[in-house]
DRENDO-1510 file (C-alpha; in Angstrom, 1 decimal, always signed):
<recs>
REC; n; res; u; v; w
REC; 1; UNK; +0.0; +0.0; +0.0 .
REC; 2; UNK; +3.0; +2.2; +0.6 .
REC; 3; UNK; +4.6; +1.9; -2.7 .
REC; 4; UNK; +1.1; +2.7; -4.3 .
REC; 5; UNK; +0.6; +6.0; -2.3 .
REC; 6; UNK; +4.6; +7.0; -3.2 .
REC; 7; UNK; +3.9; +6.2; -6.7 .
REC; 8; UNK; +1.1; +8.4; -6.6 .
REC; 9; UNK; +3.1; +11.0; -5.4 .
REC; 10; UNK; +5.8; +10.6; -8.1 .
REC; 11; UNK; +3.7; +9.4; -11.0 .
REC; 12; UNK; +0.1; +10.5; -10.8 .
REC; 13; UNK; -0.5; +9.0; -14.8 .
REC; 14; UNK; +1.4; +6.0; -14.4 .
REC; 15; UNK; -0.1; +5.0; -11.1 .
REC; 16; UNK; -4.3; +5.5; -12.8 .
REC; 17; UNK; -3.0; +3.1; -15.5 .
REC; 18; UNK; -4.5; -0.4; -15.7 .
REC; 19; UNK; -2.0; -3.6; -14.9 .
REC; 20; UNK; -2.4; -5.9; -17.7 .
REC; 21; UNK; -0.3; -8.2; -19.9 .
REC; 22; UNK; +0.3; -6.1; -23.3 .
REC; 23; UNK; +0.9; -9.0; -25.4 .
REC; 24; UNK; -2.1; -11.4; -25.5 .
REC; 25; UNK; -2.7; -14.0; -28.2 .
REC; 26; UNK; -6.0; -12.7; -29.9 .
REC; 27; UNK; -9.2; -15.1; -29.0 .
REC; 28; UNK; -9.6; -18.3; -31.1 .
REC; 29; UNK; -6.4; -18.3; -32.1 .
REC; 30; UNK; -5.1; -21.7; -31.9 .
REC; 31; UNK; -8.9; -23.6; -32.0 .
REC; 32; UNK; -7.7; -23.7; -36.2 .
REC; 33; UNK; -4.1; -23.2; -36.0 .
REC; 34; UNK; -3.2; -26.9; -37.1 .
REC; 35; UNK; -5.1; -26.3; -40.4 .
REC; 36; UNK; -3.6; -23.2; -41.5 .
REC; 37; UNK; -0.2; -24.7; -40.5 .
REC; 38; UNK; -1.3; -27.7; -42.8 .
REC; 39; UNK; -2.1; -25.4; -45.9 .
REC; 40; UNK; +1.2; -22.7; -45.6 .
REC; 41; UNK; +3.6; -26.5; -45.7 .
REC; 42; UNK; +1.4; -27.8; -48.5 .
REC; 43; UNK; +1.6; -24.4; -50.4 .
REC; 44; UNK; +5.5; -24.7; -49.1 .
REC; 45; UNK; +5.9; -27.7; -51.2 .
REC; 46; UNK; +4.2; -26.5; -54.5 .
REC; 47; UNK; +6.8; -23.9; -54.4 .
REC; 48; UNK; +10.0; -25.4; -54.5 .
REC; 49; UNK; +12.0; -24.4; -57.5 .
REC; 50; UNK; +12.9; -27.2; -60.1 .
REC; 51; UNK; +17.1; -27.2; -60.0 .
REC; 52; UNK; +17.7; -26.8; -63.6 .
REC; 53; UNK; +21.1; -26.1; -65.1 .
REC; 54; UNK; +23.2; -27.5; -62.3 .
REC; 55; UNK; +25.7; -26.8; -64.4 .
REC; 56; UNK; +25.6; -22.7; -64.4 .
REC; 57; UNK; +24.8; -22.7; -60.6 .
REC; 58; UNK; +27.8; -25.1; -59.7 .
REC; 59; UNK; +30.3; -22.5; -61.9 .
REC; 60; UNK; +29.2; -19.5; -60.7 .
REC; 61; UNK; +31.9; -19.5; -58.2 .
REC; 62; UNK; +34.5; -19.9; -60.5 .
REC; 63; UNK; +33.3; -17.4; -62.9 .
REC; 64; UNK; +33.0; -14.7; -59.9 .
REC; 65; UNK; +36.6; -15.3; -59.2 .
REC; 66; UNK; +37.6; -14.7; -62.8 .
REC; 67; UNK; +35.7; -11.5; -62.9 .
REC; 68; UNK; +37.0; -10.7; -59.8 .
REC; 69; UNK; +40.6; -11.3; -60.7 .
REC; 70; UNK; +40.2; -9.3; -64.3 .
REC; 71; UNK; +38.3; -6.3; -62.4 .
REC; 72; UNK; +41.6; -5.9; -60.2 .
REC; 73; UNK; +44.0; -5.8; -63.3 .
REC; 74; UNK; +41.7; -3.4; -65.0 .
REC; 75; UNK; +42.3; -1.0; -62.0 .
REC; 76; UNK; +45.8; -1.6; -61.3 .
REC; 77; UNK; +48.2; -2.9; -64.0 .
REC; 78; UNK; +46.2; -0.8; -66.7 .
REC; 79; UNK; +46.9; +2.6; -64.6 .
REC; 80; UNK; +50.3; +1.8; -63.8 .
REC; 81; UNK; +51.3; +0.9; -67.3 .
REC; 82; UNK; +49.8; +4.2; -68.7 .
REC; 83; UNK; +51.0; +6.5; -65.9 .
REC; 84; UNK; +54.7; +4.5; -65.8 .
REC; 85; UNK; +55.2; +2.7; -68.9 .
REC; 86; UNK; +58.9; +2.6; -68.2 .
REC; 87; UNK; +58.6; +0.2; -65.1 .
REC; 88; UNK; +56.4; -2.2; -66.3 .
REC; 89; UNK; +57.9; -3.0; -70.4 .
REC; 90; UNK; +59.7; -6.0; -71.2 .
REC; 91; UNK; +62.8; -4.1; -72.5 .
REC; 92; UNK; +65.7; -5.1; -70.5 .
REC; 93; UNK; +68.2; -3.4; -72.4 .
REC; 94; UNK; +69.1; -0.7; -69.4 .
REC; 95; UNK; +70.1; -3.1; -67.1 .
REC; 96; UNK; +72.3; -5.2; -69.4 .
REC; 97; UNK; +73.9; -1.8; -70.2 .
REC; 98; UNK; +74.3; -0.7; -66.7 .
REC; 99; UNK; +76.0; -4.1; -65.5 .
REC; 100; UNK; +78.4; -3.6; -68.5 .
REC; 101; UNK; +79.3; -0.5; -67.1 .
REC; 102; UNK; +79.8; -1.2; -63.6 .
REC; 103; UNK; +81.4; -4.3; -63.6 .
REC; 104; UNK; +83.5; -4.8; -67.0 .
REC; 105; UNK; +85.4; -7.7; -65.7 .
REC; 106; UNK; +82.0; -9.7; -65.3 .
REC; 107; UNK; +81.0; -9.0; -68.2 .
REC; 108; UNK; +84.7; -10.0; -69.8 .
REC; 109; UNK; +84.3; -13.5; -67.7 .
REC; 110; UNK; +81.0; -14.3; -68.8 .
REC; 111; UNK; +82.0; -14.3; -72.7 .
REC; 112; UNK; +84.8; -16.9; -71.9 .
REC; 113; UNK; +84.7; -20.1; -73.0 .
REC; 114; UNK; +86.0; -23.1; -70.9 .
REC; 115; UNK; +89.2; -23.8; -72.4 .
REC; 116; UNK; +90.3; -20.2; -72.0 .
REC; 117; UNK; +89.0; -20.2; -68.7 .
REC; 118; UNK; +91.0; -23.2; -67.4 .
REC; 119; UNK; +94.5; -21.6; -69.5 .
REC; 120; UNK; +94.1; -18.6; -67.3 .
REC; 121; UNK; +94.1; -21.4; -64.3 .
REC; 122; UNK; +97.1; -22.9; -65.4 .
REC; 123; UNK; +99.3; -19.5; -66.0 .
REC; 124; UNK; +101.5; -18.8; -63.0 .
REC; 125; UNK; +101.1; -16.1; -61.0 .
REC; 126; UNK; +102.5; -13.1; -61.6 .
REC; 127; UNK; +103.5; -10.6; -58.6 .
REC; 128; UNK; +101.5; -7.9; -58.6 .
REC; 129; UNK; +103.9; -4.5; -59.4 .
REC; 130; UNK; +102.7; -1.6; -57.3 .
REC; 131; UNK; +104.7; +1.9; -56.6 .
REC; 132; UNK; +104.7; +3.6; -53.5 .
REC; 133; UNK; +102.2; +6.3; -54.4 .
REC; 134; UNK; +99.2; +3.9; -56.2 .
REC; 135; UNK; +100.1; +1.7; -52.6 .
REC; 136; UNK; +99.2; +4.7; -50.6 .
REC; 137; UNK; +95.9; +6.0; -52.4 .
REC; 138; UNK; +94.9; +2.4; -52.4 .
REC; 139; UNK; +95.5; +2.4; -48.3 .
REC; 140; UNK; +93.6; +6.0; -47.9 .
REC; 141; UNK; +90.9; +4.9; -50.1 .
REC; 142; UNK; +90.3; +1.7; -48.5 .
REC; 143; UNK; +91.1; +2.5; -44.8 .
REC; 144; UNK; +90.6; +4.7; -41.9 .
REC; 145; UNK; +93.3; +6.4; -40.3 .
REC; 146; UNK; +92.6; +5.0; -37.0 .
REC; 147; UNK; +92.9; +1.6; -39.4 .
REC; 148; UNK; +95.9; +2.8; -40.4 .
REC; 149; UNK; +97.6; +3.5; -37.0 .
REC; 150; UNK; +96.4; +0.4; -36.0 .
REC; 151; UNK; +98.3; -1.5; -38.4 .
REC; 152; UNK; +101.4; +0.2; -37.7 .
REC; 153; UNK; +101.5; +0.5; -34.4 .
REC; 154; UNK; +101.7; -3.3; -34.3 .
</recs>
């Protein structure tokens, strides 16, 4: 009785409304409900697609995936080819050129053919001549001078 009179006092509307279930089945409602059940499987049944071309439906995964794989070169590789043409052609002269140029003696090696190759092998070798100033630009070049004292100082 208290809580009615404090809910009065708080909520005069809320307390004047009725106390009832808002979600009631509606009367009659399951006195035919087993025959309209019956009639929405049977009508269930009628509907049922034939499967015709099992075929079609079985590839369309596949084909998705091609279309899929072509729509992503059509965005990227045609872009890039017209935007850098240079990166992407199948001319391979630059680099042929520009390992020519910094490293002649590869390129001297890979034009030998075996039998040279092996009389090279067989020559003696011949002591290197060096003078005193190529010696030292070859020692700067290659070495720090803390290097350098190190070596000496031993």
């Amino acid at each position: 009785m208290e809580d009615m009179n404090e809910l009065e006092k708080i909520a005069p509307k809320l307390s004047k409304m009725k106390k009832e279930h808002p979600f009631d089945v509606p009367n009659h409602y399951f006195d035919d409900f087993s025959a309209r059940l019956h009639t929405k499987l049977e009508a269930e049944k009628r509907v049922l697609p034939k499967q015709k071309n099992r075929i079609i439906r079985l590839l369309k995964p596949a084909i998705g995936l091609a279309a899929s794989f072509l729509l992503v070169v059509m965005l990227v590789y045609w872009p890039i080819n017209s935007f850098l043409p240079n990166i992407l052609s199948k001319n391979t002269t630059a680099e042929t050129t520009t390992i020519e140029d910094e490293d002649p003696y590869r390129a001297i090696i890979e034009r030998i053919d075996a039998i040279t190759f092996f009389a090279i092998l067989e020559e003696p070798a011949q002591e290197p001549s060096f003078d005193d100033e190529e010696l030292m630009n070859y020692i700067s070049s290659n070495m720090s001078e803390y290097e350098i004292f190190l070596e000496t100082d031993q």
